[in-house]
Backbone as numpy.savetxt, mean C-alpha at the origin, in Angstrom:
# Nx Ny Nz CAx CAy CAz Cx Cy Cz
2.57 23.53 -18.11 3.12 22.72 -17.04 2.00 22.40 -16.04
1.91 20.98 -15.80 0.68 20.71 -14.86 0.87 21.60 -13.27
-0.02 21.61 -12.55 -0.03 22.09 -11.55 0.73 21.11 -10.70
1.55 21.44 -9.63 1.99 20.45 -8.75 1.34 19.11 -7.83
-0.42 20.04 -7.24 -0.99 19.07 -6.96 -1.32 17.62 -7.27
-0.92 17.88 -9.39 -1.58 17.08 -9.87 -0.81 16.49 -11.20
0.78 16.65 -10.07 1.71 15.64 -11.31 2.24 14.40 -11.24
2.45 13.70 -11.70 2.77 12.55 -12.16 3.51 12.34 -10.46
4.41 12.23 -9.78 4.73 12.16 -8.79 3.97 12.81 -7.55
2.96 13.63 -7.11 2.01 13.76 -6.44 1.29 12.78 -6.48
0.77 12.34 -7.65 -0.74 11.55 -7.83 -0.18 10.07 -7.86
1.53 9.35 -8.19 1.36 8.47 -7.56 1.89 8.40 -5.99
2.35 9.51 -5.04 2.11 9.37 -3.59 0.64 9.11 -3.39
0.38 9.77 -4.03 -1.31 9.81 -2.92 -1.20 8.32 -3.34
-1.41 7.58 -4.77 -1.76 6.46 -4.81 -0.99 5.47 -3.87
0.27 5.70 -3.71 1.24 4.97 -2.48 0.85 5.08 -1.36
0.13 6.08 -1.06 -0.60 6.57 0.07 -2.31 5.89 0.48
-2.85 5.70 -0.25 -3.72 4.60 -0.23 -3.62 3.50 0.06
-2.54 2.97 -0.87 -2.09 1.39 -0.90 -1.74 1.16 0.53
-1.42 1.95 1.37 -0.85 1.46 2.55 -1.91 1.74 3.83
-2.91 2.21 3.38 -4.76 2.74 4.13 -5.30 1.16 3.67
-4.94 0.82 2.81 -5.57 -0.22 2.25 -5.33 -1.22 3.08
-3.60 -1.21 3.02 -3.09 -2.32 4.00 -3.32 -2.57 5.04
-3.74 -1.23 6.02 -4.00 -1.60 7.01 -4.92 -1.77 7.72
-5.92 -1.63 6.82 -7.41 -1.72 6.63 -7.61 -3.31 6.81
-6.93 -3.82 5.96 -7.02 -5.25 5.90 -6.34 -6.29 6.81
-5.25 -5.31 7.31 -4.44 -6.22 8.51 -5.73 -6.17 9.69
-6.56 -4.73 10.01 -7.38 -5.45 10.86 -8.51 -6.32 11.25
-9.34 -6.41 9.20 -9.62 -7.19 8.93 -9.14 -8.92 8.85
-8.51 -8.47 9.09 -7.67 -10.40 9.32 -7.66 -10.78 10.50
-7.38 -9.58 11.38 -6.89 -10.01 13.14 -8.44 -10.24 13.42
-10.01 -9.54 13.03 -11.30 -9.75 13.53 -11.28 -11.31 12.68
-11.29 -11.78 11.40 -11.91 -12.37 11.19 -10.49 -13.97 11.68
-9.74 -13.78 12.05 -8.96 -14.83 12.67 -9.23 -15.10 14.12
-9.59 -13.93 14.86 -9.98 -14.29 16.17 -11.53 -15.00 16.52
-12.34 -14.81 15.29 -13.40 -15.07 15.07 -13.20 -17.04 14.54
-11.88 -17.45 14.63 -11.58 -18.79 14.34 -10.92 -19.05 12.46
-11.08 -17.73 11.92 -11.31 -18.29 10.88 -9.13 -18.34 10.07
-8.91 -19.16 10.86 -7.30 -18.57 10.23 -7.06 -19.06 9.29
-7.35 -19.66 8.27 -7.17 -20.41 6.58 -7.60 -18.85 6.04
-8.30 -18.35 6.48 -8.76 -16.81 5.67 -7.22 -16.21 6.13
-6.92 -15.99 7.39 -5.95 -14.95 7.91 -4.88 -15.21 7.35
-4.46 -16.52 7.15 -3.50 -16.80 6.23 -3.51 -16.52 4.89
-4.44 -16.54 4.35 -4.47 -15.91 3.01 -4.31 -14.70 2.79
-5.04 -13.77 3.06 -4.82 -12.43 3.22 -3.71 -11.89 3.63
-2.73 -12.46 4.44 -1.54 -12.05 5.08 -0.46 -12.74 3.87
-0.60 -13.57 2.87 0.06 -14.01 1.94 0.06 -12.67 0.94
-1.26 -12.14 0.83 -1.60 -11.17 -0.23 -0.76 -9.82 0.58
-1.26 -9.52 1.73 -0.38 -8.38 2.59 0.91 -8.33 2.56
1.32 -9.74 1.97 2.92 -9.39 2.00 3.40 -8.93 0.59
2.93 -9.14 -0.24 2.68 -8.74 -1.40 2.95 -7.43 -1.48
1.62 -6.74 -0.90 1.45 -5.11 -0.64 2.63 -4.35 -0.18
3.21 -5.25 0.96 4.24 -4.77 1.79 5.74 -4.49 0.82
6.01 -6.12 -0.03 7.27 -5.77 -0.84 6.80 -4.85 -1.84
6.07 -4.51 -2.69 5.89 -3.87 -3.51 6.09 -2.53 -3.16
5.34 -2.14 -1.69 5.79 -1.10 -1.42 6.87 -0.25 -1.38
7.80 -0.92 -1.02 8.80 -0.94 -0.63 9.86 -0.17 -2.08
9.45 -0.83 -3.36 9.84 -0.74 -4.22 8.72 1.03 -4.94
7.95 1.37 -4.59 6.97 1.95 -5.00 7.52 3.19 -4.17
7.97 2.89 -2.90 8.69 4.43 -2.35 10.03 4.61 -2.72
10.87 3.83 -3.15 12.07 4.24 -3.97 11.37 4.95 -5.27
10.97 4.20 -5.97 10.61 5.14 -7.47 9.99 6.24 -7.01
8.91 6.79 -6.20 8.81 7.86 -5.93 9.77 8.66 -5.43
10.73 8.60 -4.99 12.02 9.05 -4.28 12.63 9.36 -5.56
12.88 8.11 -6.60 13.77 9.13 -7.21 13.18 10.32 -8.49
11.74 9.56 -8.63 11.06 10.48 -9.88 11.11 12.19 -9.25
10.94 12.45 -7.53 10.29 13.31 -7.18 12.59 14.07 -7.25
13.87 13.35 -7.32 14.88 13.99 -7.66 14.68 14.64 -8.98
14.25 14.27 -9.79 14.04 14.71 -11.15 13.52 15.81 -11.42
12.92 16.73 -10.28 11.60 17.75 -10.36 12.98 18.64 -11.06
């Protein structure tokens, strides 16, 4: 039996857990490079961020219910 640190529902939180370091990594990358004039970029990126955002969304239910299963 794997160790807990390092089962299938640990390792994809952490990865859910990134994805959303990621996100917001990039939301403040958008607010510098939009205030900097550039909003055809900010708009793009915030098309892709929403992306991140629904998926998420769906990515903490399945962890929710894989981690009922323990």
């Amino acid at each position: 039996m794997p160790t807990p640190e390092y089962s299938l529902p640990d390792v994809l939180e952490r990865m859910y857990h990134n994805q959303l370091a990621i996100e917001a990594a990039l939301m403040e990358l958008t607010l510098m490079v939009e205030s900097q004039g550039h909003v055809d970029v900010g708009d793009n990126v915030r098309g892709a961020l929403e992306a991140i955002g629904e998926n998420a969304g769906h990515i903490k239910q399945g962890l929710a219910k894989l981690k009922l299963q323990r």
